[in-house]
C-alpha positions, 0 to 999 in steps of 0.5 A, a space after each residue: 466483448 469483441 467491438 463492445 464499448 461498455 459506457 457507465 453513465 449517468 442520467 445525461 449520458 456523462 460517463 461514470 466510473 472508475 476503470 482500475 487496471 490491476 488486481 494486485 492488493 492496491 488495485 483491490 483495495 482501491 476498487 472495494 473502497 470505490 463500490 463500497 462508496 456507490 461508484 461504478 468499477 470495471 476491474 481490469 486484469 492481465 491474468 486469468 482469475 486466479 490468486 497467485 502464491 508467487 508474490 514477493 510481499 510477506 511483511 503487513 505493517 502497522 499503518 497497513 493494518 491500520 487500514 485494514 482495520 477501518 475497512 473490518 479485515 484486519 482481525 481476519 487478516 491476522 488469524 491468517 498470519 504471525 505477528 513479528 513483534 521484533 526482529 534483528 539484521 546485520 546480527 546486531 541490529 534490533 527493531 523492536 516493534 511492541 512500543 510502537 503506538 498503534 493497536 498493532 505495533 507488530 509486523 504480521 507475517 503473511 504471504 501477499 496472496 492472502 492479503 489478495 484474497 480478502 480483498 478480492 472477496 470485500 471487492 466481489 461483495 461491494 460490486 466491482 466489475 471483475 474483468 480478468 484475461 484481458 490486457 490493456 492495449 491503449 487509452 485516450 482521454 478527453 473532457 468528459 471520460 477515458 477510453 481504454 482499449 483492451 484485449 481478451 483471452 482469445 485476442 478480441 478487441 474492446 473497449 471501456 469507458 469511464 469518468 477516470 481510469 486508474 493505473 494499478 498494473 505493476 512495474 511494467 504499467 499498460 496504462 502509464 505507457 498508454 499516457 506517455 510517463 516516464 519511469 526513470 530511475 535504475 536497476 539497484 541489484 540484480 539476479 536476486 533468487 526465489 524459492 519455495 522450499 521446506 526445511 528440516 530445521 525450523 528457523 528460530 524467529 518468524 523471519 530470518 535475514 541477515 547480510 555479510 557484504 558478500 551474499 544476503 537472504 530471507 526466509 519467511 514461513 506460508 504457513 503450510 510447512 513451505 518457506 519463501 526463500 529471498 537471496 543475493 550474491 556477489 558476483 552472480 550477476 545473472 538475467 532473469 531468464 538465467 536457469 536457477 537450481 537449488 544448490 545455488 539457493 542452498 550456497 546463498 543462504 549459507 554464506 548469508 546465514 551461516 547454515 541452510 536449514 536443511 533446504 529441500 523440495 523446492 516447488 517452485 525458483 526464479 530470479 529477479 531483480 530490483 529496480 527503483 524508479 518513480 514517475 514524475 507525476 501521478 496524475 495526467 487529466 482523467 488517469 492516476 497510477 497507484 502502487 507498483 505502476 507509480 513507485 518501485 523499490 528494493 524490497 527490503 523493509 517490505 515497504 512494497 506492498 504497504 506503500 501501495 495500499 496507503 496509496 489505495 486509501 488515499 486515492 478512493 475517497 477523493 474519487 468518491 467524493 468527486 463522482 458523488 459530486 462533494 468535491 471539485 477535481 481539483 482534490 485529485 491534485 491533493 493525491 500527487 502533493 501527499 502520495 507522491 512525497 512518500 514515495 519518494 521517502 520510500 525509495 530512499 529508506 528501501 535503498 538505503 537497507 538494501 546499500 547497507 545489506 550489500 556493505 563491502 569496503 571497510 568504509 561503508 562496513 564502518 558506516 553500517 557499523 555507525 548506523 547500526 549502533 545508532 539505530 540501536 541505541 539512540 531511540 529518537 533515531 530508531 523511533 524515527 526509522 520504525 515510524 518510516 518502515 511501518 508507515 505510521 511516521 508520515 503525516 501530509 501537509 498542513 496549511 499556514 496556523 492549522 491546528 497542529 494535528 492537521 495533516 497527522 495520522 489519527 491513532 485508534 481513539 477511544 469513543 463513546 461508542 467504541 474505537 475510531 477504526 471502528 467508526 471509519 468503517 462506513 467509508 464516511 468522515 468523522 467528526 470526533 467533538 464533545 458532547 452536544 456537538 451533532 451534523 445530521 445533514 451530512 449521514 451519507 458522507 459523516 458520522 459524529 463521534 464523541 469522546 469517552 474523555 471529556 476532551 474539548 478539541 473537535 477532530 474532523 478525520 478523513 476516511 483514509 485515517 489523517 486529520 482534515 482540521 481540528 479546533 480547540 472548542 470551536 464555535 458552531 460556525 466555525 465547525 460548519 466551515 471546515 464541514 463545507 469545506 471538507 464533505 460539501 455543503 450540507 442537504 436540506 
């Protein structure tokens, strides 16, 4: 590709497309869902092709799934995984999930490598443009496309082009360098180690963690008789690049969980460590970060991964709907006013877990003990916490007098014609009215369900799963409004 620009453009000669950079799960989802819409995307990727098992994540929570759910992967997705329906910390502190109102009021266990691996093959399958051994070298944007300027596996230059360019590289993001953002924040715990070991004794719940203000760790299963192991002590406070042997492994998960299951075989160890940090904005002009490259956080509630994914679905529907012309570029700036609250919320949650995990003074062990006993017994307070962790407390925005489903998380609503997740799998809105109620003009952009009660409010639901506008028995008129306003107007 060596001095070749690769331009996607349309009749005019206007550039077209989307550049994502980074293959990790929000950079796939983000690409599937754009070609799936009929947009062209060049898949940019540092590392050879290949899915790698050294991924931190393990944990998919519910609004996650739910996600996956609306694009048919989640039920393939859970036969690759457990579900987790409840589990405990700190000895005393108990989440229980099986209440929770979704379809999949779990947590699934799964290695982040098999989330990877459905969504590159819906990626594959929908079209994208798989560009791998090439790293981002630089990026200029101007009124009509970005420029991004790259380098292959053998130190060739190239260059892409594209209407918008889209940063889904990580912690230490090419593309939010390239566009001169800050990334402030500060390294929260360090010299945190990893492994993957088999165990002689099998831990008693799917996931096993605990923390006693001097050391903490997990362990979760693959699946193929190998655990990751995630740990912390006191007072090894160790660069990354420090060696790591399996007796150090060993020590931090007996002092954080009372015995070490019989550890042994470790296949593969590192350190690392945990910062948290978020840019200021998630939009300059043509360029948008997503996941990693606009947010990172301490791992625990493993709110990682899923953040990144529901910025993924928030993001490629407003990209679709501005290259296909439905909507001005001006819905991008709706991506920065509802992402960008979240993880903010994330980084307080996360590093409010992982402040409690490394608890060591009477005052804060006697805070934690509070907290605990909160959590535990006052359901509001633990309801309110779960609907953080799994994502499905959050709600965006309304504007002054919406109806008060504005701006929610629409749960799986039963139709006529099946279930709501089901129907939001053509990428489009839909419109959830009674009987009688039809949009035939706009099929490449919504569907209309129906009830299966006989429900009057007509619900007007994005394609990433939340409530554009809903009305008590509106009038005809009043439907079409919030269709122009929300999809376009309609095509003769």
């Amino acid at each position: 590709m060596a001095g070749k620009t690769r331009t996607p453009a349309s009749g005019d000669g206007t550039a077209t497309g989307v550049i994502v950079v980074g293959a990790g799960p929000t950079g796939l989802l983000l690409s599937g869902d754009l070609a799936t819409a009929g947009v062209p995307v060049t898949l940019v990727e540092k590392r050879p092709h290949r899915i790698s098992n050294l991924s931190r994540a393990f944990g998919v929570h519910a609004r996650t799934l739910e996600q996956l759910d609306a694009r048919g992967l989640a039920d393939e997705l859970h036969a690759r995984g457990q579900a987790l329906s409840e589990f405990r910390l700190f000895n005393r502190l108990s989440i229980r999930l099986s209440r929770i109102p979704s379809r999949f009021n779990h947590i699934l266990v799964v290695p982040q490598y098999e989330v990877e691996r459905v969504l590159e093959r819906r990626a594959a399958e929908a079209g994208v443009r798989f560009v791998y051994d090439t790293e981002v070298t630089g990026l200029a944007q101007d009124a009509d496309g970005v420029t991004v300027q790259v380098r292959g596996a053998g130190g060739e230059p190239g260059q892409l082009r594209a209407a918008y360019a889209v940063g889904a590289d990580g912690l230490h993001s090419a593309v939010r360098r390239a566009i001169g953002l800050p990334f402030p924040g500060r390294s929260v715990i360090r010299s945190l180690v990893l492994a993957d070991v088999l165990l002689d004794e099998k831990p008693e719940g799917v996931l096993t963690a605990n923390a006693v203000g001097d050391a903490f760790a997990f362990l979760a299963p693959f699946g193929d008789g190998y655990y990751r192991v995630i740990g912390w002590r006191r007072g090894r406070d160790l660069p990354d690049t420090a060696p790591i042997d399996l007796d150090e492994v060993r020590e931090t998960v007996r002092l954080a969980l009372g015995r070490d299951y019989g550890m042994r075989d470790a296949r593969w160890m590192s350190r690392f460590h945990s910062d948290e940090r978020q840019a200021p904005v998630y939009r300059v002009g043509r360029v948008l970060l997503a996941g990693d490259a606009a947010h990172v956080h301490s791992p625990a509630g493993g709110q990682g991964l899923n953040t990144g994914l529901q910025d993924a679905a928030n993001l490629s529907w407003k990209l679709a709907a501005v290259l296909r012309g439905h909507a001005g570029p001006e819905l991008l700036d709706t991506y920065q006013s509802e992402r960008h609250p979240v993880g903010r919320a994330v980084l307080r949650s996360s590093g409010g877990l992982i402040r409690m995990a490394m608890a060591r003074r009477p005052w804060t062990l006697a805070l934690r003990a509070v907290l605990v006993a909160l959590l535990n017994h006052v359901g509001p307070v633990q309801r309110r916490a779960i609907g953080q962790i799994t994502g499905l407390g959050y709600r965006y925005a309304a504007p002054r007098g919406a109806h008060p489903l504005t701006g929610r998380r629409a749960p799986d609503i039963a139709l006529t014609t099946g279930r709501l997740y089901e129907a939001l799998r053509g990428g489009r809105f839909v419109l959830i009215a009674p009987d009688g109620v039809e949009a035939h003009s706009r099929k490449d952009r919504l569907t209309v369900e129906h009830w299966a009660s006989g429900r009057r409010t007509v619900v007007l639901v994005r394609p990433d799963g939340y409530i554009a506008w809903a009305a008590e028995a509106p009038d005809a008129d009043r439907i079409e409004e919030a269709l122009v306003s929300w999809t376009g107007p309609s095509r003769p």
